[in-house]
SETORVO-37006 format. One record per residue (C-alpha): residue in three letters; z, x, y. Coordinates in steps of 0.02 Angstrom, whole numbers. Each point is the difference from the previous one (the first is absolute). Layout:
N
node type: ALA zz: Z xx: X yy: Y
...
//
This chain:
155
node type: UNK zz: 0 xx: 0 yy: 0
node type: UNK zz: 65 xx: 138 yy: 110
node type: UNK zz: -166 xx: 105 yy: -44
node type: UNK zz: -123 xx: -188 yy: 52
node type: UNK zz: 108 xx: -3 yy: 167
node type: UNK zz: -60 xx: 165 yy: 30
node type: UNK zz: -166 xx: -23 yy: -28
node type: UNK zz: -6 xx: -155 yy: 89
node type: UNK zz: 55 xx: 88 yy: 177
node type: UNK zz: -94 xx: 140 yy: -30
node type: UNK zz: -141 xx: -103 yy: -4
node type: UNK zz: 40 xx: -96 yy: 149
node type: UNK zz: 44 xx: 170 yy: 101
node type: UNK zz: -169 xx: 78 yy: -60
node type: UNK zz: -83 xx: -179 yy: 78
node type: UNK zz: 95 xx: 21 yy: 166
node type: UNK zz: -27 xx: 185 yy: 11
node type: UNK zz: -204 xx: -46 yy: -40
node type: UNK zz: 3 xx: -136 yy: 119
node type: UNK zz: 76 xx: 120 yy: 146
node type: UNK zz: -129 xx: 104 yy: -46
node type: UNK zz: -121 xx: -102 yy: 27
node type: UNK zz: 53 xx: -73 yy: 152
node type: UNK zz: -26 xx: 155 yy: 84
node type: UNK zz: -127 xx: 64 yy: -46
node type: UNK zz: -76 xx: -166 yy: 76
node type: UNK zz: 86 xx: 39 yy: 176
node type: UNK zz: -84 xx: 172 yy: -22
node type: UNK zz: -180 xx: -77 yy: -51
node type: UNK zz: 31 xx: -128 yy: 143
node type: UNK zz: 72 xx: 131 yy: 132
node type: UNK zz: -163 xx: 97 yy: -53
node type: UNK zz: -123 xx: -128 yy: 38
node type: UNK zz: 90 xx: -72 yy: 164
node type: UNK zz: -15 xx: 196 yy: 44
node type: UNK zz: -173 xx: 14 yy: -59
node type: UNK zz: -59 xx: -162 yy: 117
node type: UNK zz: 76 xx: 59 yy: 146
node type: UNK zz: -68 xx: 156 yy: -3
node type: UNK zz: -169 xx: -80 yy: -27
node type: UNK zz: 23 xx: -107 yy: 157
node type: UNK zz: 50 xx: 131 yy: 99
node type: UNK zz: -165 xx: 86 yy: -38
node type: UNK zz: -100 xx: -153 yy: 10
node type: UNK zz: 64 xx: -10 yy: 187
node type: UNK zz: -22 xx: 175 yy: 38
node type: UNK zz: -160 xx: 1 yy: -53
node type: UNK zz: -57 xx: -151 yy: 65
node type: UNK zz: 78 xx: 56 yy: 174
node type: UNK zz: -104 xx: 154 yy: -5
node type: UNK zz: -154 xx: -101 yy: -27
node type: UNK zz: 45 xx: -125 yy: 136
node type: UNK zz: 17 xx: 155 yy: 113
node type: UNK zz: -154 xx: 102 yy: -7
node type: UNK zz: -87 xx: -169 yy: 17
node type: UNK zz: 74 xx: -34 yy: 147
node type: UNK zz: -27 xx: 180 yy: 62
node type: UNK zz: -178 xx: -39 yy: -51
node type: UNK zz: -16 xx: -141 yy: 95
node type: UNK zz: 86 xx: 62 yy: 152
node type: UNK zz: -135 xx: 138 yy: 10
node type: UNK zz: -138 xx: -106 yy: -7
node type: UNK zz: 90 xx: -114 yy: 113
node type: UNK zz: 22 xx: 157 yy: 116
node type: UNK zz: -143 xx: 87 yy: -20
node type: UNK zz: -125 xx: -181 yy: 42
node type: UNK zz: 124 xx: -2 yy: 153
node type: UNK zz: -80 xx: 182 yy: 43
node type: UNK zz: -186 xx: -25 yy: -52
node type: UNK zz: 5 xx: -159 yy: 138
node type: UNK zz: -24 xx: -144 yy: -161
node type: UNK zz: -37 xx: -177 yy: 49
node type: UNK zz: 128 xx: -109 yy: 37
node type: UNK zz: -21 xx: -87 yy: -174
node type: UNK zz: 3 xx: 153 yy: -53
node type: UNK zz: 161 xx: 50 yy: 21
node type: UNK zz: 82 xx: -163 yy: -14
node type: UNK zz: -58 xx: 11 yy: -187
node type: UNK zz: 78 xx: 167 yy: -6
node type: UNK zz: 150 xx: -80 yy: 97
node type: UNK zz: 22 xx: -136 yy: -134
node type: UNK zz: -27 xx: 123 yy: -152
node type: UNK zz: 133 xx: 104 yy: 61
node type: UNK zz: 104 xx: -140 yy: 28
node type: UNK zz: -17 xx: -19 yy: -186
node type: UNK zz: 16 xx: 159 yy: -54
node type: UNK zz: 187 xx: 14 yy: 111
node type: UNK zz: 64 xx: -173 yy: -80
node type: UNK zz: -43 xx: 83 yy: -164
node type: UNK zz: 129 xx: 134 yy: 24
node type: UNK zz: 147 xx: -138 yy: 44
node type: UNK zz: 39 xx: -60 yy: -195
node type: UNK zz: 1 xx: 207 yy: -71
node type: UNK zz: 75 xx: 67 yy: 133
node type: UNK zz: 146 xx: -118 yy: -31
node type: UNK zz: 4 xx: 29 yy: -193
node type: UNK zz: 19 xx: 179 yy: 35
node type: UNK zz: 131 xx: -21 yy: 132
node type: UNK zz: 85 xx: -132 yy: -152
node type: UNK zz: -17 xx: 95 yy: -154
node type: UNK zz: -3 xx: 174 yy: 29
node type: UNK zz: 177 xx: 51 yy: 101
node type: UNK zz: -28 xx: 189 yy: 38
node type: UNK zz: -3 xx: 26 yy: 176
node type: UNK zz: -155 xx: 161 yy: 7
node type: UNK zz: -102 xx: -133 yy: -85
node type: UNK zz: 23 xx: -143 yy: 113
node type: UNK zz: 3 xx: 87 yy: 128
node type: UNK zz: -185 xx: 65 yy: -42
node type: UNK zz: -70 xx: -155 yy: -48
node type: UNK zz: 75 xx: -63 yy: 193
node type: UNK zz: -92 xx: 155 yy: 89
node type: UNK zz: -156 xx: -23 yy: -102
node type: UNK zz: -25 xx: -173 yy: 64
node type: UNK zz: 50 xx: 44 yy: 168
node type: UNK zz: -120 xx: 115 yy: -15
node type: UNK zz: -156 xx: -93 yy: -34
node type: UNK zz: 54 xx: -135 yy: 127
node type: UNK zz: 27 xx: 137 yy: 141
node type: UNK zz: -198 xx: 38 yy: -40
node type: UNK zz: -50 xx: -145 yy: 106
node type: UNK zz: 93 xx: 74 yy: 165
node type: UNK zz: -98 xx: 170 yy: -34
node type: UNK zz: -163 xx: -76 yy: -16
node type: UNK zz: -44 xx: 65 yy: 220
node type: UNK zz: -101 xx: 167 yy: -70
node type: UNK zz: -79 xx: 42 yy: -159
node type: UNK zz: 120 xx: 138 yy: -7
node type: UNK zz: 162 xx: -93 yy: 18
node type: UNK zz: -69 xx: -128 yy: -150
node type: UNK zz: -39 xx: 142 yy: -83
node type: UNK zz: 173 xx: 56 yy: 15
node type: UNK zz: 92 xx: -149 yy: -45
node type: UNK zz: -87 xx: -3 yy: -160
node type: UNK zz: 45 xx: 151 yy: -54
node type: UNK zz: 182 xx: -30 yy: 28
node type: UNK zz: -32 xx: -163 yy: -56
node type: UNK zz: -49 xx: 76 yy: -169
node type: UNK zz: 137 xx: 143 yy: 6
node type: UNK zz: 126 xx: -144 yy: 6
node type: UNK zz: -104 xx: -86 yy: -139
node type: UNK zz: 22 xx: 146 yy: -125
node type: UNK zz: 169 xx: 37 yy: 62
node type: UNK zz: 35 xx: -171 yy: -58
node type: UNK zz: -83 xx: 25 yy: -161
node type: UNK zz: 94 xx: 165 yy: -7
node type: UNK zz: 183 xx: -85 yy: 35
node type: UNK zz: -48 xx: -141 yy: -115
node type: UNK zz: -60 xx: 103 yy: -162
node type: UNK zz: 155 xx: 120 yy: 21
node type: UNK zz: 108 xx: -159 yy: -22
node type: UNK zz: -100 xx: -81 yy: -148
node type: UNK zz: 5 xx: 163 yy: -96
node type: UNK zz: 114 xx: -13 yy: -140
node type: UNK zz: 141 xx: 146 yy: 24
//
């Protein structure tokens, strides 16, 4: 009888142990994946940022650069309008970034790259100064890209 008792709650203690087990190595497969899809939104948004960027960039040199050539009027409001598009495509990534990813060199990059496209439009008076802005407009771009790839690297 003794011997049957025994048995009994080593059975049961082998189910609990099994069972606790289990159990975690669920939280780990689960901690894992919630890991895993964060990390795959936070590249999503950088990337898409990056994309929304240097089209924006793009259109604000086009934009600039009709300004200088002396396009029609219809001209540049289609220009206008595209890079009205182009700017309200930066709004929704910008804030993911800002959302999901919390180190400060990276925000702040994505912040100055965007500031740095938009500041195009103010430097579009001389081919020179256009010229100018994009180039730090792409510097900020790949120091973005830079900031954000250091952070998405696994350690």
């Amino acid at each position: 009888m003794v011997t049957t008792a025994i048995a009994v709650l080593g059975t049961l203690l082998g189910a609990v142990v099994a069972g606790v087990f289990q159990q975690r190595s669920a939280s780990r497969g689960a901690a894992a994946a919630a890991t895993e899809q964060v990390r795959r939104e936070r590249l999503e948004a950088v990337t898409t940022l990056a994309a929304a960027g240097s089209d924006h960039r793009r259109a604000m040199w086009m934009r600039g650069e009709a300004q200088l050539a002396g396009a029609s009027d219809e001209r540049l409001a289609e220009l206008r309008a595209a890079s009205h598009v182009t700017r309200s495509a930066i709004t929704r990534p910008l804030v993911a970034v800002q959302v999901l990813i919390p180190d400060a060199a990276v925000r702040t990059a994505a912040k100055n790259m965007v500031v740095a496209a938009y500041t195009m439009q103010d430097l579009s008076h001389s081919t020179e100064a256009l010229t100018a802005a994009q180039e730090a407009a792409r510097a900020a771009h790949d120091r973005f890209v830079d900031a954000a790839a250091a952070y998405l690297t696994p350690s």
